[in-house]
KEBA-879010 format. One record per atom (N, C-alpha, C): residue number from 0; x, y, z; atom name. Coordinates in steps of 0.02 Angstrom, whole numbers, plus 50000, padded with zeros to 5 digits. Layout:
// residues N
num_east_north_up_atome
NUM_X_Y_Z_CA
...
// end
This chain:
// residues 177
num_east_north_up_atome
0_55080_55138_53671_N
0_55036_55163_53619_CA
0_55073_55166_53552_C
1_55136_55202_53569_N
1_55177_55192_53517_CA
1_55179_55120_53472_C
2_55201_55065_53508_N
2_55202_54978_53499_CA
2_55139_54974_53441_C
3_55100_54994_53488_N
3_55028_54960_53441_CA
3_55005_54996_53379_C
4_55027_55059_53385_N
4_55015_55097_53312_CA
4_55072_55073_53268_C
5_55141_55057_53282_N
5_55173_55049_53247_CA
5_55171_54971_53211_C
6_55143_54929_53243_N
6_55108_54847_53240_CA
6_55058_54883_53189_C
7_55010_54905_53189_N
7_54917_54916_53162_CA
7_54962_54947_53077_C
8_55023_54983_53088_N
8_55053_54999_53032_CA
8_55074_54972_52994_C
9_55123_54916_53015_N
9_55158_54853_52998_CA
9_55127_54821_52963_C
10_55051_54791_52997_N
10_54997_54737_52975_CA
10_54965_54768_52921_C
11_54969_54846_52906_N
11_54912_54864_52864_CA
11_54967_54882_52795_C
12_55018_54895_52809_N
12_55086_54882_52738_CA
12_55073_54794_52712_C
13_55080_54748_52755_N
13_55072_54677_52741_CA
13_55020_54647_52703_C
14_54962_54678_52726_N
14_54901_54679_52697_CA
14_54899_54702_52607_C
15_54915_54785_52624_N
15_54895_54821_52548_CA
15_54969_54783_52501_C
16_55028_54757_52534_N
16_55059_54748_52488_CA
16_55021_54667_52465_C
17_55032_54628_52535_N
17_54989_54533_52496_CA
17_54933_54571_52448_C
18_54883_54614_52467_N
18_54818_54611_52391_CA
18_54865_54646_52340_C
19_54894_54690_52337_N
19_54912_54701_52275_CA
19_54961_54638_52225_C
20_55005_54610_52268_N
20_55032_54567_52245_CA
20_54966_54497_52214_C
21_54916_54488_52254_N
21_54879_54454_52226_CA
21_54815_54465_52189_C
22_54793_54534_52155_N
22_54742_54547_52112_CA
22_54775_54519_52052_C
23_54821_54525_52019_N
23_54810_54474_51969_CA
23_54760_54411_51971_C
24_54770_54375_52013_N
24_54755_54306_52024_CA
24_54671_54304_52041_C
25_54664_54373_52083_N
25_54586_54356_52096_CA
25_54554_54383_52006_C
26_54592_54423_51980_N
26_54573_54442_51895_CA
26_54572_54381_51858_C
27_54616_54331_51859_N
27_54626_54262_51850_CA
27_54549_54230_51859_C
28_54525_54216_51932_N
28_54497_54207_51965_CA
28_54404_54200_51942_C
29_54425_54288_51936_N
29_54360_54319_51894_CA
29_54328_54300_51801_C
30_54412_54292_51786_N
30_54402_54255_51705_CA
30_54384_54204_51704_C
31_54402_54128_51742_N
31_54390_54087_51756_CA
31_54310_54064_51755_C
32_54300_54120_51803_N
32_54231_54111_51815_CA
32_54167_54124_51757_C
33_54197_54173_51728_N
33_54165_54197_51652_CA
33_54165_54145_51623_C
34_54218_54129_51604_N
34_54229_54074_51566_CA
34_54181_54018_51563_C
35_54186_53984_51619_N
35_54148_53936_51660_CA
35_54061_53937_51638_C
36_54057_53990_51643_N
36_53998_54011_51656_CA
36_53968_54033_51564_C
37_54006_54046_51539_N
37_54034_54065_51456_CA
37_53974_54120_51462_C
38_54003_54169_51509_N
38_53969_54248_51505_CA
38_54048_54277_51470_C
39_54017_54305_51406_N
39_54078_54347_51343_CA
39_54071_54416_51384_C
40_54017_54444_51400_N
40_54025_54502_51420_CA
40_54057_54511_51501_C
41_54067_54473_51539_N
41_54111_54465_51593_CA
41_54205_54467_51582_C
42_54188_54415_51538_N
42_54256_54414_51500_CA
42_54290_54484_51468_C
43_54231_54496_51432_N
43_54248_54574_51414_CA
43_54283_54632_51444_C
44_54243_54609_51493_N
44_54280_54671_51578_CA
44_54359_54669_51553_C
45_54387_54612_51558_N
45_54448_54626_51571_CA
45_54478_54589_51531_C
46_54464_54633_51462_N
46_54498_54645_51404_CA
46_54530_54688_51374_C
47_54560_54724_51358_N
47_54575_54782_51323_CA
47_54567_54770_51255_C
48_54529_54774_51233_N
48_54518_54773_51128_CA
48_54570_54805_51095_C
49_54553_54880_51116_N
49_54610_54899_51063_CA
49_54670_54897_51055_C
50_54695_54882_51138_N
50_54764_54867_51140_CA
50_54782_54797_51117_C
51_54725_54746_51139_N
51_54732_54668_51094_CA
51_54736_54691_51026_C
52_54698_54705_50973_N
52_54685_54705_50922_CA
52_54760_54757_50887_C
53_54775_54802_50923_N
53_54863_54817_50904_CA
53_54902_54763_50909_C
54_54912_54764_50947_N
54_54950_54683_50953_CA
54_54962_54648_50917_C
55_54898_54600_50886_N
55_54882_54567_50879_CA
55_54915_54574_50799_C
56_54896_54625_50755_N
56_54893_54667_50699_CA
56_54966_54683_50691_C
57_54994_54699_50729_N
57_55074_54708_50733_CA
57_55102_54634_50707_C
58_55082_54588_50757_N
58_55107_54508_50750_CA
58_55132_54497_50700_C
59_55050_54487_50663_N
59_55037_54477_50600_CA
59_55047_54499_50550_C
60_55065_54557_50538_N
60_55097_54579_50492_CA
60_55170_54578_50496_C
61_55203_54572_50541_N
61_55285_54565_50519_CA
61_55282_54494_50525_C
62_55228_54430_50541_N
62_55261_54380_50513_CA
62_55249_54367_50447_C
63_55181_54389_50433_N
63_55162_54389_50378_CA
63_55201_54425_50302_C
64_55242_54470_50320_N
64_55287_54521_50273_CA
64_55371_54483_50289_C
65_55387_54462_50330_N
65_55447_54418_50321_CA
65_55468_54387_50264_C
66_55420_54329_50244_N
66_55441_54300_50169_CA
66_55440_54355_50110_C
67_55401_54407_50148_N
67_55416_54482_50066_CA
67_55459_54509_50067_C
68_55497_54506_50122_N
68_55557_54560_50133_CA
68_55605_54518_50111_C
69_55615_54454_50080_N
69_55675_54403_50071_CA
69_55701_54457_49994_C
70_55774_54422_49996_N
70_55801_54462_49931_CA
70_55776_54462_49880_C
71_55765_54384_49856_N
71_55751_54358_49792_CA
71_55687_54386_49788_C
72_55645_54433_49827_N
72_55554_54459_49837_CA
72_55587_54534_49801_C
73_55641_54538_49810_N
73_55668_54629_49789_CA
73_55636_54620_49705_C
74_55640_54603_49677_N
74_55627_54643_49601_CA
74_55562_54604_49581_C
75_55531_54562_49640_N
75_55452_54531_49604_CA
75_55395_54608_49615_C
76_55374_54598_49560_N
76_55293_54697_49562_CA
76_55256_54654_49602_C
77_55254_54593_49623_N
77_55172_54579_49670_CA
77_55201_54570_49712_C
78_55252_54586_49739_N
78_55276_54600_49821_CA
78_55230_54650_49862_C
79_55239_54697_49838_N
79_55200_54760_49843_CA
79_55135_54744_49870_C
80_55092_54710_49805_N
80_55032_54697_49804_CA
80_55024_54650_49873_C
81_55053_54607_49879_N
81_55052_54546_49926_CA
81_55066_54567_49997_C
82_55094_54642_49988_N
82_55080_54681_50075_CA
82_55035_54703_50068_C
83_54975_54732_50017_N
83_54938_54789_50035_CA
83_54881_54732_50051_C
84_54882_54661_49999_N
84_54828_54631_50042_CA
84_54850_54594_50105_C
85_54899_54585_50115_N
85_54920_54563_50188_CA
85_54861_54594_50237_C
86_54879_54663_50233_N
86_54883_54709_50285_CA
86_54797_54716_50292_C
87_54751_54709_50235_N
87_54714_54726_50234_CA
87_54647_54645_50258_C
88_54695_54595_50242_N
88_54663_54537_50288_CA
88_54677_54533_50364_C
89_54733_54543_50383_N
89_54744_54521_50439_CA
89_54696_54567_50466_C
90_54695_54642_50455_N
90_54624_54703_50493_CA
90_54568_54661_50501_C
91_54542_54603_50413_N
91_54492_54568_50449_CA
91_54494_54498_50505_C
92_54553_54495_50490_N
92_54554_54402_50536_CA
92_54554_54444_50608_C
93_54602_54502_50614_N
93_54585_54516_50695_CA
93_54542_54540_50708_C
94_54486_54577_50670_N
94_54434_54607_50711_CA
94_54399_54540_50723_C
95_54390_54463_50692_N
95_54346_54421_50690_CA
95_54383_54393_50763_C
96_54438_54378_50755_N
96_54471_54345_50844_CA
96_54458_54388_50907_C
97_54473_54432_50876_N
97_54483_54477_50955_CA
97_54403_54494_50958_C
98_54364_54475_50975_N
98_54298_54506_51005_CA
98_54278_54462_51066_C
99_54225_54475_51097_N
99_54226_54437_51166_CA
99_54217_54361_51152_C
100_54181_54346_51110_N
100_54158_54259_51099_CA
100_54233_54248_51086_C
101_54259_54273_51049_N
101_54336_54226_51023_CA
101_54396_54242_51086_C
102_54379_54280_51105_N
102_54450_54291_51178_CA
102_54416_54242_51229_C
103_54361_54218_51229_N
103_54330_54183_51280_CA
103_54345_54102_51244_C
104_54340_54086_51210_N
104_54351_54034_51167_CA
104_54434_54034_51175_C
105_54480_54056_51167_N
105_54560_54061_51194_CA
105_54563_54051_51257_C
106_54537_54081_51300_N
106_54542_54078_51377_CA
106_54500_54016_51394_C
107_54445_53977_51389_N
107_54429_53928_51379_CA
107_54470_53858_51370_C
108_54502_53876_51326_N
108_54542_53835_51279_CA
108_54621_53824_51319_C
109_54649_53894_51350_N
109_54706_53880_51375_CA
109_54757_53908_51352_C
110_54753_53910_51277_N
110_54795_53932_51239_CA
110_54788_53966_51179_C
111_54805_54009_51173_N
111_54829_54096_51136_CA
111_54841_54050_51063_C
112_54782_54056_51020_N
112_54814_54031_50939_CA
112_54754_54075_50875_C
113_54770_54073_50839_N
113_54760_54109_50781_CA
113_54715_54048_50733_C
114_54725_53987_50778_N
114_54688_53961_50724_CA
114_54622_53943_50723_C
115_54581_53934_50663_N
115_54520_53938_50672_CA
115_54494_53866_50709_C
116_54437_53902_50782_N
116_54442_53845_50817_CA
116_54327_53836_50815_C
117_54327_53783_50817_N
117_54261_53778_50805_CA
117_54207_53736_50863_C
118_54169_53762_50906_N
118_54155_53744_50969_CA
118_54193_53754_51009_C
119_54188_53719_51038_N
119_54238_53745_51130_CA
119_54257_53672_51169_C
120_54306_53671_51207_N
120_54327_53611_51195_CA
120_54280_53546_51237_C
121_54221_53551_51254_N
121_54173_53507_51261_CA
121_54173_53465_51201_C
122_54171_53509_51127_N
122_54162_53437_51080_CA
122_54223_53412_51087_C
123_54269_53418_51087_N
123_54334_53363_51086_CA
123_54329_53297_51104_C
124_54267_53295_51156_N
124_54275_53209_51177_CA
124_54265_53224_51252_C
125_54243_53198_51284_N
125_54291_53170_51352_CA
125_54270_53252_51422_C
126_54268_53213_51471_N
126_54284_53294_51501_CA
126_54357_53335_51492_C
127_54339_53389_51484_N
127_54410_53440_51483_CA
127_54440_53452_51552_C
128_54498_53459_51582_N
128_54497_53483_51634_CA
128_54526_53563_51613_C
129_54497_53593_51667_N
129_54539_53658_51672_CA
129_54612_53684_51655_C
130_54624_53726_51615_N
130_54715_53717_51608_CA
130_54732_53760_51659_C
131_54783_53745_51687_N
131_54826_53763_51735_CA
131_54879_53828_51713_C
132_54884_53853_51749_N
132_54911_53921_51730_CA
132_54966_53971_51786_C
133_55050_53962_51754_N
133_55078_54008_51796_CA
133_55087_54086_51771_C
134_55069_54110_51819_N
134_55083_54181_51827_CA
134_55156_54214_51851_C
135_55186_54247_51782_N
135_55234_54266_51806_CA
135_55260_54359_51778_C
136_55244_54393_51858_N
136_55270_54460_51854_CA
136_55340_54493_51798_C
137_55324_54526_51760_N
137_55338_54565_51712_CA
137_55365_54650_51747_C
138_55365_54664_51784_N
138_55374_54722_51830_CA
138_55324_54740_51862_C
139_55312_54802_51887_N
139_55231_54825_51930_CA
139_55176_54804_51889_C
140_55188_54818_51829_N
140_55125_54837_51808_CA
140_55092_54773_51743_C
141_55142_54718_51726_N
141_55130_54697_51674_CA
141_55136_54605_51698_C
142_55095_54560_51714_N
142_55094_54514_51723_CA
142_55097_54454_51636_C
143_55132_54398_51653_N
143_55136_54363_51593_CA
143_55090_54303_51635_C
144_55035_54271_51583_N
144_54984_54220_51609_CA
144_55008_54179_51584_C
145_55032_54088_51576_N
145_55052_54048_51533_CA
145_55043_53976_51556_C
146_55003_53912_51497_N
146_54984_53859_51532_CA
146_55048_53810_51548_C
147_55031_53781_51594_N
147_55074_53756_51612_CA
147_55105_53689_51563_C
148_55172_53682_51558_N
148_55198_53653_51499_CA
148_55188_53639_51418_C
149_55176_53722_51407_N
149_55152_53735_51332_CA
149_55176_53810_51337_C
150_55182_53804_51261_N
150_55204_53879_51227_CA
150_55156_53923_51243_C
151_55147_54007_51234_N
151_55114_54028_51224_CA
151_55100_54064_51270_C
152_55043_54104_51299_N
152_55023_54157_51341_CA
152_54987_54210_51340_C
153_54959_54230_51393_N
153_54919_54311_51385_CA
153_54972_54329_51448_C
154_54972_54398_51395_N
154_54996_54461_51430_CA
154_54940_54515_51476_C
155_54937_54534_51540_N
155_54893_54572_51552_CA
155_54925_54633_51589_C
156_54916_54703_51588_N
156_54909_54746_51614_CA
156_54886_54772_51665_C
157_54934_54808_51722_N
157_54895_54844_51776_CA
157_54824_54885_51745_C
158_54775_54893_51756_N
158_54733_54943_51746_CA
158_54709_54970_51823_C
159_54735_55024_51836_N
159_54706_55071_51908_CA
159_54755_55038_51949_C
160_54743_55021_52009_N
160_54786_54991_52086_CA
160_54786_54893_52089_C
161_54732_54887_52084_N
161_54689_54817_52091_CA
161_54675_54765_52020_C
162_54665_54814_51951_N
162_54621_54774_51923_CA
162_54693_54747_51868_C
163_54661_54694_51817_N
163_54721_54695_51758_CA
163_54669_54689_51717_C
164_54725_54687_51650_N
164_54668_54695_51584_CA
164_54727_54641_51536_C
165_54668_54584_51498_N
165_54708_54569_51435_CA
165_54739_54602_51386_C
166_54803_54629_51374_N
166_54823_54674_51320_CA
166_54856_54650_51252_C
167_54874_54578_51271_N
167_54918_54543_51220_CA
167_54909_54469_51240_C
168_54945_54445_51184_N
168_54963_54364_51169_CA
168_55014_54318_51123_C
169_55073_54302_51180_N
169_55115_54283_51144_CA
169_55081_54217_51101_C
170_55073_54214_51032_N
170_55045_54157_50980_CA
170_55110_54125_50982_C
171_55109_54041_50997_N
171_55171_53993_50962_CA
171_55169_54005_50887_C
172_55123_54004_50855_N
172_55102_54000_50795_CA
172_55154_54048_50776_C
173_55137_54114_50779_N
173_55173_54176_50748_CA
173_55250_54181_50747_C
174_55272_54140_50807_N
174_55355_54147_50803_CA
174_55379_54094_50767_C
175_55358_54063_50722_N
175_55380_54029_50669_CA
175_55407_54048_50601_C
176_55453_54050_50596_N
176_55466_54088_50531_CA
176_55456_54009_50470_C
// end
């Protein structure tokens, strides 16, 4: 009796650890399918906005304030000026990206960019295939999503036991100085 409870124990550690190790992927799974289907409010599910839209806003402003912080920027008066509108566009470029049509249009697409993209990649020509995508663990709680042989990425978050949430996106774009 002992044997078999300690087996029914074994199998049921094997179990809860394989699904936890693989809800990312069925979250994957589930975007995919949104996608596919180009339901924004599915997509939505498993998004985090405000934590994207920090992010996102962070990015952008220290790449954007880099060329102000150069020496020869020390004694120009529209330095100043040239952060306060920095700061006050990028509030609008990310509230316009980060909403469900435009994170669905990225995930669609494959790849995490800032630039303005127009249709979805049906007009491009040709059939699209699906981009391919490795998943690679960040610790318990923080998975990195990334297409396969290209820059770039979504970051997603444990949310609860099972689920993840989009929270970030490494942009190629942005690490360009």
């Amino acid at each position: 009796m002992k044997k078999q409870t300690g087996i029914a124990l074994a199998v049921t550690v094997v179990v809860a650890a394989a699904g936890l190790y693989a809800s990312p992927y069925w979250t994957l799974h589930s975007i995919a399918k949104a996608v596919e289907n180009k339901d924004a409010a599915a997509v939505a599910e498993h998004v985090d906005f405000p934590a994207l839209r920090e992010d996102l806003k962070g990015k952008l402003l220290l790449r954007m304030q880099g060329p102000l912080n150069q020496p020869e920027m020390a004694n120009n008066p529209f330095a100043g000026v040239g952060q306060m509108l920095a700061a006050g566009m990028v509030n609008q470029m990310v509230e316009v990206f980060v909403s469900p049509a435009g994170v669905m249009l990225m995930l669609e697409k494959g790849q995490p960019s800032m630039k303005p993209q127009i249709g979805g990649p049906e007009d491009a020509g040709g059939d699209q295939k699906r981009p391919r995508f490795k998943v690679r663990y960040n610790g318990w709680s923080k998975v990195y999503v990334h297409p396969e042989n290209q820059k770039g990425g979504f970051i997603f978050r444990r949310d609860g036991l099972l689920s993840w949430k989009l929270v970030a996106m490494d942009i190629p774009e942005l690490d360009r100085q």
